[in-house]
C-alpha positions in Angstrom: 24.0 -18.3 4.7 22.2 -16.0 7.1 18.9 -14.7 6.5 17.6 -11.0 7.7 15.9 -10.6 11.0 13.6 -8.0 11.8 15.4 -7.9 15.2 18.8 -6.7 13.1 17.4 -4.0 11.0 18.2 -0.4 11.8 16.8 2.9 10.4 18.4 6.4 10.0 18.2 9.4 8.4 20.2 13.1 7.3 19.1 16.4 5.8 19.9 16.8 2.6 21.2 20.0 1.3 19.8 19.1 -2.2 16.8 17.4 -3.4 18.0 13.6 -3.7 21.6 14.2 -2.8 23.3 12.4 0.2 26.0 15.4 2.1 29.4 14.1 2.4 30.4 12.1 5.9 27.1 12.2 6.7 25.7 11.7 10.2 22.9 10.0 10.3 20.5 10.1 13.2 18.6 6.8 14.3 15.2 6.1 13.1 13.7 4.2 16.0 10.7 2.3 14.7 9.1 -1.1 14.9 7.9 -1.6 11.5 8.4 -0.2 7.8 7.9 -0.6 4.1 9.9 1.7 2.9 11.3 0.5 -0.8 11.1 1.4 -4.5 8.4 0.2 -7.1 8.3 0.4 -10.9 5.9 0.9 -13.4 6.4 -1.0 -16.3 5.8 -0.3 -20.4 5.1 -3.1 -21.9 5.1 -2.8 -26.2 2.0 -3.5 -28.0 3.4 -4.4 -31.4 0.9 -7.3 -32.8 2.5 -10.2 -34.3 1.5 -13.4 -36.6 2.7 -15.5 -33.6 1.1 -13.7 -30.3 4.2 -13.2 -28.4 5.0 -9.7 -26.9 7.9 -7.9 -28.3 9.3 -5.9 -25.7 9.0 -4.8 -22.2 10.5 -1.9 -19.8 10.8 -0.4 -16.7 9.1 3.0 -16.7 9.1 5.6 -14.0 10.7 4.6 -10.2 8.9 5.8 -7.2 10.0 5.4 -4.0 7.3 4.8 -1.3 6.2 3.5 2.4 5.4 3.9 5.8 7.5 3.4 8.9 5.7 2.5 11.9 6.8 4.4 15.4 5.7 4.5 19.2 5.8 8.0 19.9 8.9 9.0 22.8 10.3 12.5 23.2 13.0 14.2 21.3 13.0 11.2 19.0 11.5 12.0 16.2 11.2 16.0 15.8 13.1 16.7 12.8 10.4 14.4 11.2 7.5 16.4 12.9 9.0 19.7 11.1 9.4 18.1 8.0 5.6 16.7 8.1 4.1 19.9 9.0 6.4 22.1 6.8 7.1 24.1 9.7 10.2 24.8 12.4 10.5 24.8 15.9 10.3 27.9 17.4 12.4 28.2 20.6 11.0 29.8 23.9 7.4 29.5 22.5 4.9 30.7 24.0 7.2 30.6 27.1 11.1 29.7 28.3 11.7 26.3 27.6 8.8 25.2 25.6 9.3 25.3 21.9 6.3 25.5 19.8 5.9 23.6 15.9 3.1 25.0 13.7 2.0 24.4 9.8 3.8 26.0 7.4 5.4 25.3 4.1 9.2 24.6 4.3 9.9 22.0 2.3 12.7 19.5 3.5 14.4 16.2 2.2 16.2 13.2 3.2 18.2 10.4 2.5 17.3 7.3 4.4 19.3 4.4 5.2 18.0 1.1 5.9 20.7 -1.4 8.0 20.0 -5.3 7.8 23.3 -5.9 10.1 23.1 -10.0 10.4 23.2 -9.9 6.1 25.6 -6.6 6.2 23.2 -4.9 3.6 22.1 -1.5 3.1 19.4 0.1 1.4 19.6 3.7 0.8 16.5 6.3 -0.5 17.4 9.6 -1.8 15.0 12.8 -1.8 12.9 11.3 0.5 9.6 13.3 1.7 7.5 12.8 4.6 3.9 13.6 3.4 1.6 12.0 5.9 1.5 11.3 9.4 -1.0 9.5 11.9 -0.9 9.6 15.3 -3.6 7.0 17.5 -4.0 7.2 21.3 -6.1 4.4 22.6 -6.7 2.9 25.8 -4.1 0.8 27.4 -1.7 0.8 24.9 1.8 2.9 23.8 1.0 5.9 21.5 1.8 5.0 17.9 2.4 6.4 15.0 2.6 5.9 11.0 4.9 8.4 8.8 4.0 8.0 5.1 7.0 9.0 2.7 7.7 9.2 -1.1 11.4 9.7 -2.5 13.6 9.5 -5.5 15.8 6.6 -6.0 17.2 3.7 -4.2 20.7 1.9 -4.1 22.0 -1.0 -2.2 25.2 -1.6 -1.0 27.1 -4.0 1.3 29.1 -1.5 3.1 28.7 2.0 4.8 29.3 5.3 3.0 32.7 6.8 3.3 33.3 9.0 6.1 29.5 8.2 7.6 28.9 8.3 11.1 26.0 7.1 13.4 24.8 8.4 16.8 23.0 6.5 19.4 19.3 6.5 19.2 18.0 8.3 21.8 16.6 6.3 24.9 13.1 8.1 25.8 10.9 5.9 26.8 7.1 5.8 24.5 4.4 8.0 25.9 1.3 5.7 26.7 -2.0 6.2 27.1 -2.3 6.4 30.9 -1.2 9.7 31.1 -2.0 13.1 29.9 -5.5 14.5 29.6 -8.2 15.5 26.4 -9.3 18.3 26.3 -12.5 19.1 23.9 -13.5 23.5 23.4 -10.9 23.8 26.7 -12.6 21.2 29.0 -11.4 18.0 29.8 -13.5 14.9 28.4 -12.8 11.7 30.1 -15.2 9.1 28.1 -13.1 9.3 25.2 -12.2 5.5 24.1 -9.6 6.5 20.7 -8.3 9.4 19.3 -6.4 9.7 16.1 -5.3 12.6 14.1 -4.2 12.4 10.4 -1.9 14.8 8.2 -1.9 14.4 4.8 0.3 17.2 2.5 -1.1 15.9 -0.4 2.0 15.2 -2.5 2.3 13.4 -5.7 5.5 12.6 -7.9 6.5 14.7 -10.9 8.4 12.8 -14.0 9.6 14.8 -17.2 11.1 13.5 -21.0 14.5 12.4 -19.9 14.4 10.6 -16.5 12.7 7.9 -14.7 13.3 9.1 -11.6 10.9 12.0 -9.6 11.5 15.9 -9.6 10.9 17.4 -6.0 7.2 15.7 -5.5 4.6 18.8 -5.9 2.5 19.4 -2.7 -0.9 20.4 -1.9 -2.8 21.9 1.1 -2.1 20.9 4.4 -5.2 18.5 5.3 -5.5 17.8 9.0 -8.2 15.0 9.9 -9.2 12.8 12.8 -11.8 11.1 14.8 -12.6 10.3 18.8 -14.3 8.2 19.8 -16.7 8.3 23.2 -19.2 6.8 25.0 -22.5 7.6 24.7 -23.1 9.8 27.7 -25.7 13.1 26.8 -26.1 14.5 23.0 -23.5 17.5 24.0 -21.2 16.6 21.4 -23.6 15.1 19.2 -25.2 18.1 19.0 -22.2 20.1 17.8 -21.8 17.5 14.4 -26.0 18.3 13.8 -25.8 22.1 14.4 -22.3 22.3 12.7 -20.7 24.0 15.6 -17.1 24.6 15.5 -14.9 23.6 18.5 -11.5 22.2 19.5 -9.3 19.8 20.4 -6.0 19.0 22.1 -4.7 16.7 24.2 -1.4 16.5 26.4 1.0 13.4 26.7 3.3 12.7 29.3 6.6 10.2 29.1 7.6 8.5 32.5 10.1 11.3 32.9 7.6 14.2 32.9 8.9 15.0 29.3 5.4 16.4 27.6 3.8 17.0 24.2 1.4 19.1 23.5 -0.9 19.1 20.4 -3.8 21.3 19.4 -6.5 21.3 17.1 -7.5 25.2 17.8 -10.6 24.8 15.0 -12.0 22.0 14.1 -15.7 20.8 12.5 -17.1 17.6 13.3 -18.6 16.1 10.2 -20.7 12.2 11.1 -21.8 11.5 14.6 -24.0 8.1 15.0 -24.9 6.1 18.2 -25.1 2.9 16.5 -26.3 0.2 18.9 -25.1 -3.6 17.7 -25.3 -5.5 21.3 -26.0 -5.6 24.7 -22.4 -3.5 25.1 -21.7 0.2 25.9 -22.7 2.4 23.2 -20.2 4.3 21.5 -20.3 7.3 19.1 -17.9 8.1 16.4 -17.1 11.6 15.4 -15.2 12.2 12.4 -13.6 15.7 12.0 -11.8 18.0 9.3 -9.5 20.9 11.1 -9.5 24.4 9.7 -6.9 27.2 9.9 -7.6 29.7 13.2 -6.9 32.7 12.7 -5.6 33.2 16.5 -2.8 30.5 16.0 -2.8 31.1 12.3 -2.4 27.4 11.8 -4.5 24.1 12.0 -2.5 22.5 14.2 0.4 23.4 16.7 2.6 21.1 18.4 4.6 22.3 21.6 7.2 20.2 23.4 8.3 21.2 26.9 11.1 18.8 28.3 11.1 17.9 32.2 
């Protein structure tokens, strides 16, 4: 008997129309990824009836709650749909110039079933009403830019054969923006002794269960919370200076695909909050500075996404 390889498991994902509802024939669109752990989890009710002999009575399953993350290296065009649903925004055509779209904040909500393929055991795990709520993105030297979508959803079912009428497009074949291209840019000026980057999303979701079912309404969401850190070497007190006299600033950053396809994200308003040269060895010193994005009220959003292809 065969036992799943990580080198046979496959990912994709539709729209749904309705919260938790799979379309007919659908088509789903590849999921390119290289890890997840995306599956469902229980609680469980477990009766507290005393009895002369010790043993417990009775035990349930309670409430479901799908959950997990699925681990990406960043490419172009793969994984835009995802970026809308994240950011409860839509891409804007033509924005801010021809051929450049432009993805802000905003709060459309979007669901999706997800399908998960384990092809050498022919089984297939498929999540219904399933919401992206978080998203973190690292850029570090010498490496591919990654990424981690966090996602909670309905239900779950397996099966050992495709749905009826379902259909499945080739992933598309862009190759992973790295880290040896593109440029940091920190209040408009590039900064070239930053060692990481990383921005994090969080929508704030959390499930919703009434008298009746054990499955999730439409998760409930919360504010859009943009966060991050860079890190730099220790060069002059410039932007150490901006975390102790609570200066506001900005970030973006530009990243380029062996093609000359390009993403562009900014951070128009942003505060940094801890700053400290801590000095453990004999090594280059390094300073860590932690920040919390805020709305701007030129861009009316706290973060903005454009895509321009070559």
């Amino acid at each position: 008997m065969a036992i799943a390889s990580g080198s046979r498991h496959s990912m994709g994902f539709i729209t749904e129309a309705a919260f938790g509802v799979t379309p007919n024939n659908p088509t789903f669109k590849a999921l390119r990824h290289v890890s997840t752990t995306l599956g469902l989890s229980k609680e469980s009710i477990q009766s507290n009836e005393l009895r002369s002999d010790r043993q417990i009575a009775d035990f349930r399953h309670g409430n479901k709650a799908v959950s997990g993350d699925i681990g990406v290296e960043l490419s172009y065009g793969s994984f835009d749909d995802l970026l809308e649903a994240v950011l409860g925004g839509t891409w804007a055509a033509d924005t801010p110039s021809a051929g450049i779209a432009q993805l802000k904040a905003g709060v459309v909500r979007r669901s999706f079933s997800v399908e998960r393929h384990f092809e050498d055991i022919t089984q297939y795990l498929r999540f219904t009403g399933v919401n992206f709520n978080t998203l973190s993105l690292s850029v570090a030297p010498n490496a591919m830019v990654t990424g981690t979508l966090g996602m909670m959803g309905k239900g779950m079912t397996t099966s050992a054969t495709a749905l009826s009428g379902s259909t499945y497009p080739a992933a598309t074949t862009t190759s992973p923006f790295d880290s040896f291209t593109g440029t940091i840019n920190e209040n408009n000026s590039a900064i070239a002794i930053i060692t990481d980057l990383s921005i994090n999303l969080d929508n704030g979701m959390s499930n919703t269960y009434v008298v009746g079912s054990s499955e999730t309404l439409d998760p409930s969401i919360g504010r859009s919370n943009v966060t991050g850190s860079i890190t730099a070497y220790f060069q002059d007190t410039t932007l150490l200076n901006k975390f102790v006299n609570e200066t506001e600033t900005s970030i973006d950053f530009t990243l380029t695909d062996v093609a000359g396809n390009t993403y562009f994200f900014d951070l128009p308003r942003i505060k940094y909050n801890s700053g400290q040269p801590d000095v453990t060895d004999e090594n280059p010193v390094t300073i860590t500075f932690d920040f919390q994005a805020l709305r701007d009220t030129t861009t009316a959003t706290n973060i903005l996404i454009q895509r321009n292809p070559v």
